[in-house]
C-alpha positions, 0 to 999 in steps of 0.5 A, a space after each residue: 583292461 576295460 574293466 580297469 579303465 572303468 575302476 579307474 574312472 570310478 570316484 565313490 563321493 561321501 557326502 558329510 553330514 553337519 556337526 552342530 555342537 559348538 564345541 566340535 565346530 571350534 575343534 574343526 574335526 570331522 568325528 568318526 560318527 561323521 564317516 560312518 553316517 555319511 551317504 555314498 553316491 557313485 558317480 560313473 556312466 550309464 552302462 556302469 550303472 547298468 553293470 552296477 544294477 546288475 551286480 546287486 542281484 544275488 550271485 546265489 544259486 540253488 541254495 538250500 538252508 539248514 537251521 538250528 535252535 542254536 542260532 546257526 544254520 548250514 547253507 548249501 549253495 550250488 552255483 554253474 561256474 565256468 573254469 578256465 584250464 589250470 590255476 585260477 580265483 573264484 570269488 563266491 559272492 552273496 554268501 553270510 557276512 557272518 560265514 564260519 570260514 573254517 567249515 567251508 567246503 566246495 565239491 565238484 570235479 576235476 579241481 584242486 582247492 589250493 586256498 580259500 579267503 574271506 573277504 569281510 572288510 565291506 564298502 562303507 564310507 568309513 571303510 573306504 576312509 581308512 582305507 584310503 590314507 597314504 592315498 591322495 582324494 579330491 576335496 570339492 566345497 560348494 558354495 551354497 550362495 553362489 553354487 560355485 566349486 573349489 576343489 584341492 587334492 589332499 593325501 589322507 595322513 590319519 583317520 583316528 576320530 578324524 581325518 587328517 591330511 595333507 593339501 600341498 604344504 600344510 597340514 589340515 583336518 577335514 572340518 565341517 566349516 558350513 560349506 557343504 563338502 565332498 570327499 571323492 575317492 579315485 578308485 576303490 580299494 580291491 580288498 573292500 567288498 560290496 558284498 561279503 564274498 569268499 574266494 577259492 584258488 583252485 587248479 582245474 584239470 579241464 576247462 568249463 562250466 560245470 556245477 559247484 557246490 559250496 556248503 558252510 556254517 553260519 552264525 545269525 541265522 536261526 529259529 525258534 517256536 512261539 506258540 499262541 494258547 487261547 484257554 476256555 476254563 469253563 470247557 477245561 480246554 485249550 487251543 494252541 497255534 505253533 508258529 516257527 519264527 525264522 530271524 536273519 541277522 547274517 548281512 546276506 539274504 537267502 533267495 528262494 531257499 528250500 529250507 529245513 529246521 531241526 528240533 534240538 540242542 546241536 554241541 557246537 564250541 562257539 555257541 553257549 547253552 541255549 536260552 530256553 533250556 535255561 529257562 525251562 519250568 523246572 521250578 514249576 511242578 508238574 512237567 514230567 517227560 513223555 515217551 510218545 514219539 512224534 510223526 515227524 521226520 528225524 535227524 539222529 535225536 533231533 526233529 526236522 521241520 521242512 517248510 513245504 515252499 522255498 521261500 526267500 530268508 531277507 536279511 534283517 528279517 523275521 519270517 513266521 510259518 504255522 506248524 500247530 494247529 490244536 483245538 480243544 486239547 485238554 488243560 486246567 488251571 492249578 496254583 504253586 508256591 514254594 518256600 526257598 527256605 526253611 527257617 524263615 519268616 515272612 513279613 507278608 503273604 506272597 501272591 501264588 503261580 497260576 498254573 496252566 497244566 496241558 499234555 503233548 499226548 495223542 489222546 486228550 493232549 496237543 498230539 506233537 512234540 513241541 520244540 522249544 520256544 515261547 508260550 503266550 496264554 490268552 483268555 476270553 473277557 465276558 465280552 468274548 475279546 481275548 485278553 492277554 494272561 501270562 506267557 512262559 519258555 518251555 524247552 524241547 518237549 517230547 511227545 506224551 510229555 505233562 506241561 506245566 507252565 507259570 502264566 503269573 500270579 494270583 491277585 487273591 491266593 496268597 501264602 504266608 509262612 512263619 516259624 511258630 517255633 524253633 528249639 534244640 532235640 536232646 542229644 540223646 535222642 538221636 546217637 550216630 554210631 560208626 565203626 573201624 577196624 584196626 590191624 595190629 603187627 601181628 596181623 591180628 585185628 581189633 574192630 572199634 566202635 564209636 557212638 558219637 552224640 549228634 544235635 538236632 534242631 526242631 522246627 515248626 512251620 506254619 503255612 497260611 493259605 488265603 483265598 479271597 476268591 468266590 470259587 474254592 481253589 487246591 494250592 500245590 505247596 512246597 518247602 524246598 532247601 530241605 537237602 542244600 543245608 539241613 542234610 537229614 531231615 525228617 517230618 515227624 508231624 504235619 497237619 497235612 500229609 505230604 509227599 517227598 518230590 525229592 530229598 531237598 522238597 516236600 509238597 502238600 496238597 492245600 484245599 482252601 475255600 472259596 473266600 476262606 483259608 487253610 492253615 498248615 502246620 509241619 514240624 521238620 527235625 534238621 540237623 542244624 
């Protein structure tokens, strides 16, 4: 009963902003953007304010934290809650604003779970005017000249991009007339919350207290792995520091969570592919799969990383961990290019990929799977500052594995591809043949077969690979698009001899010169 006295007495005030355009002065309508920015105040006795302080701790208990890659995480929170004997509510506040409702469970003994509801509708000055129409408020205008208050009991009619009301017989709209102007509210509406709170109606066999275990998904919360890689060309080495950045956009923080990570794409409905196996270096060459296991502990086919302290996961909040830490790992410098189609020209030479090459192996490597995330490579200046050189997404990365990363392109290598010629191979040169058998009525059988010319294209490519660079430099090049349109082609000459990475790419080894170039020439036989 007190505390229904206290919730009456409460008046929640909003204070207006001013709306300084013209035109809206002249309409006299208090837009949306006036609601939703305007600051809140509670007017209330000190042990209110005493009760309201001690609300704005956490509700949380012991609460511990999964997270994934996917942008989602499983909270875990057990709370000391005394029940009464028989049916009654228990609200769970301090859990995510963006809890998956549907995947919440609470453990304990000697209840029933009868129902379960989300309240996510939060205290706002917006909220509260919504909420508040049919309802009656105080409108209280000061006068900033004399100081004096007027105040006028108006009902709340509409909010849709303004408020209108009703005071006494007539029929207004709260404006911004350059008085400054409060609206106060009664009470607040008990399906607005503070915070975003779950309840559960339960039916306890026994009163009590006793521990409750509430678990539940959310979304908002994950990780991801951005690694720093200083590289020393001259040593042929590289350092990599990993960290683990945690972000929290779930509205609630997480106090002194003990909080575990897991490695891995988990399948769940709501989420999509992930960003970084998207973006992973397929187009790069050389990234091959290892098959090092890494001392870690694992969860089914995913790594965990455990943060060793509990630690407290603020809302709006990015928070980094070191989990890598490498000297001195083995790593070198190559160059890339690939041609996306084959009968084409191009007006101008294109700068080449620089390519960072590094190994996750135990012996020479990195010595660790790597989750994904984000490589940043640094090198040092002749004045020995590290300078910024290219980063590049990896995805999840087993141990053993050959990394291959895209760090930019090259200022002084550069390919130039041209067709130097293009003709149509007689079609007696090549002839595809196929068969069919043909069963008579008789039961007896007649085998037929069919030679069928077939045209075929020739078509001589020609690859110019500059280096305007004082040391000499291998160029890693490659025709693709082989297999999209062509179907069979064959090589029957190249001035260099390549190697068939797969139907649709062929690669060649390019050595160019310091301050020089290598001229490639392959002829290719397509099917159109």
């Amino acid at each position: 009963m007190a505390r229904d006295q206290q919730r009456n007495a409460l008046a929640i005030t909003a204070l207006s902003g001013y709306i300084t355009k013209p035109a809206r002065r002249r309409a006299g309508i208090l837009c949306a953007a006036f609601i939703s920015t305007a600051a809140v105040a509670i007017l209330a006795s000190p042990a209110l304010y005493a009760q309201t302080s001690a609300e704005e701790k956490s509700a949380q208990g012991d609460v511990s934290v999964t997270i994934y890659n996917s942008g989602q995480a499983l909270i875990r929170d057990e709370r000391q809650i005394t029940l009464p004997n028989g049916m009654t509510r228990i609200p769970f506040p301090d859990v995510s604003a963006q809890i998956r409702p549907e995947t919440v469970t609470l453990n304990g003994s000697n209840f029933d779970i009868l129902e379960q509801n989300f309240d996510f509708d939060l205290l706002s000055p917006g909220a509260l005017m919504a909420k508040a129409v049919g309802q009656n408020v105080t409108l209280l205008r000061t006068n900033p000249a004399t100081g004096a208050e007027t105040r006028e009991r108006a009902k709340i009619l509409a909010v849709n991009g303004g408020v209108v009301m009703q005071i006494g017989s007539r029929i207004e709209v709260l404006r911004d007339d350059g008085l400054p102007v409060r609206v106060i509210f009664d009470r607040i509406p008990p399906n607005l919350r503070a915070k975003p709170t779950l309840s559960v109606t339960v039916d306890s066999k026994t009163a009590g207290k006793r521990p409750l275990s509430l678990s539940y998904l959310s979304n908002g919360l994950g990780w991801r792995a951005d690694y720093v890689a200083l590289f020393d060309e001259a040593k042929g080495a590289i350092d990599v520091q990993g960290w683990i950045t945690l972000t929290n956009n779930t509205g609630t923080t997480f106090t002194n969570a003990n909080t575990l990570l897991v490695a891995g794409q988990v399948a769940t409905l709501q989420q999509g592919r992930n960003n970084f196996n998207r973006n992973r270096n397929r187009q790069i060459r050389g990234n091959n799969p290892g098959t090092e296991s890494a001392n870690r502990e694992r969860l089914g086919d995913f790594y965990i990383y455990p943060l060793e302290k509990r630690t407290t996961i603020a809302n709006a909040q990015q928070k980094q961990v070191s989990f890598l830490d490498v000297a001195g790992a083995a790593a070198s410098r190559g160059y890339q290019y690939t041609n996306g189609w084959l009968y084409s020209n191009k007006d101008e030479a294109e700068s080449v990929q620089t390519i960072l090459k590094f190994s996750t192996s135990r012996e020479g490597g990195l010595g660790d799977a790597l989750p994904a995330g984000i490589v940043r490579v640094y090198q040092r200046d002749k004045r020995g500052n590290a300078q910024f050189t290219g980063e590049s997404a990896i995805g999840h990365t087993p141990g053993g594995s050959d990394l291959a990363i895209a760090t930019g392109e090259a200022f002084d290598i550069k390919v130039q591809p041209v067709v130097l010629d293009r003709s149509r191979i007689t079609s007696g040169e090549w002839e595809e043949s196929y068969r069919y058998r043909i069963t008579k009525d008789d039961g007896s059988s007649e085998t037929v077969k069919v030679d069928r010319s077939v045209t075929y294209y020739r078509t001589q490519m020609q690859y110019t690979v500059t280096n305007a660079s004082n040391k000499a430099v291998t160029v890693d090049l490659a025709q693709s698009g082989l297999n999209n349109y062509w179907g069979d082609t064959r090589v029957p000459s190249e001035s260099i001899k390549g190697a068939q990475r797969n139907a649709n790419t062929r690669v060649w080894q390019v050595p160019v010169p310091a301050n020089g170039e290598t001229v490639v020439t392959v002829t290719f036989d397509t099917r159109y």
